[in-house]
C-alpha positions in Angstrom: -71.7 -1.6 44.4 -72.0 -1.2 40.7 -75.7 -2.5 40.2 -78.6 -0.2 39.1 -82.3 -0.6 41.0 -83.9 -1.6 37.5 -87.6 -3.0 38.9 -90.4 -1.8 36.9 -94.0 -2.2 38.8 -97.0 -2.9 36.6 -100.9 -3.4 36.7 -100.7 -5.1 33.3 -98.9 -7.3 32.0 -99.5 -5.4 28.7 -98.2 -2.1 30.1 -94.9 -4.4 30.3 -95.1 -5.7 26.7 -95.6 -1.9 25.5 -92.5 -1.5 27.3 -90.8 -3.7 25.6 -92.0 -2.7 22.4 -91.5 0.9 23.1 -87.8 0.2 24.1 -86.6 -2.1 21.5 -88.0 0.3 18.8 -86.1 3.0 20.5 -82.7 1.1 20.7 -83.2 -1.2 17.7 -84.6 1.0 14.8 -82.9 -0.6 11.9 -84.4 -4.0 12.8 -87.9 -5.5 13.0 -89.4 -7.4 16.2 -92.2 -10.4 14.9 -94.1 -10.8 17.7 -96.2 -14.1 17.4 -99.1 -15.8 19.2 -98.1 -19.2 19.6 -100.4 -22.0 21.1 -98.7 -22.7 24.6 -98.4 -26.4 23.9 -96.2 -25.6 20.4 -94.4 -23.3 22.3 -91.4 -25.3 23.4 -91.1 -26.2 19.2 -89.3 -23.0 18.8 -87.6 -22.5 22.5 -84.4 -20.4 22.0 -81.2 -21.5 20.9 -78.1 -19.9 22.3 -78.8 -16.3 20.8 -81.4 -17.0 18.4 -84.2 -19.3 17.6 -83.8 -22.4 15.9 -86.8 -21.9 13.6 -90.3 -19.2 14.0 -93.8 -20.3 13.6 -95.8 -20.1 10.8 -96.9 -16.7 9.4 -100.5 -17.5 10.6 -99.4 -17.3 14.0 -97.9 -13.8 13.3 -99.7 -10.9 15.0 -98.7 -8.1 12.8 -100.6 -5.2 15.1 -97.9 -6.2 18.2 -94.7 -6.5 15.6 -92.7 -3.7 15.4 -91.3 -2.8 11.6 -88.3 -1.5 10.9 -87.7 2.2 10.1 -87.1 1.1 6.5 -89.8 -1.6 6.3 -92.1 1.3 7.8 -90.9 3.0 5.4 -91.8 1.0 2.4 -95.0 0.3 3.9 -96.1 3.9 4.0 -95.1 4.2 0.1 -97.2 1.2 -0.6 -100.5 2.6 1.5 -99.9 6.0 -1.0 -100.1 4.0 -4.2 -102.5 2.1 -3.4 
């Protein structure tokens, strides 16, 4: 048997989205993850398509504390904050 036990048991369903976050920053450093808050009934608007999504959701629906930046946009951020 070749399969791995990979169940993760949570409280929150937030300590599962930091998780997430945590892992894909981790794996996936050289790319950012938009995470967005999308009104449920818009939702299916933007369902996936094969590997990627057909179109995102406006920049107000955006939640820029939850996104993870790349290294490089994280980067440039931090430059910005200094001359500013």
């Amino acid at each position: 048997m070749n399969s791995k036990d990979l169940r993760l048991f949570l409280e929150d369903r937030e300590d599962l989205l930091d998780v997430m976050k945590l892992r894909f920053a981790n794996m996936n450093s050289d790319q950012s993850l938009k995470v967005y808050g999308v009104p449920y009934k818009e939702l299916r608007d933007f369902k996936q398509n094969d590997a990627t999504f057909s179109s995102e959701p406006e920049a107000k629906f955006l939640l820029k504390d939850e996104s993870i930046l790349s290294t490089k946009e994280f980067e440039q951020k931090k430059i910005k904050r200094k001359h500013s």
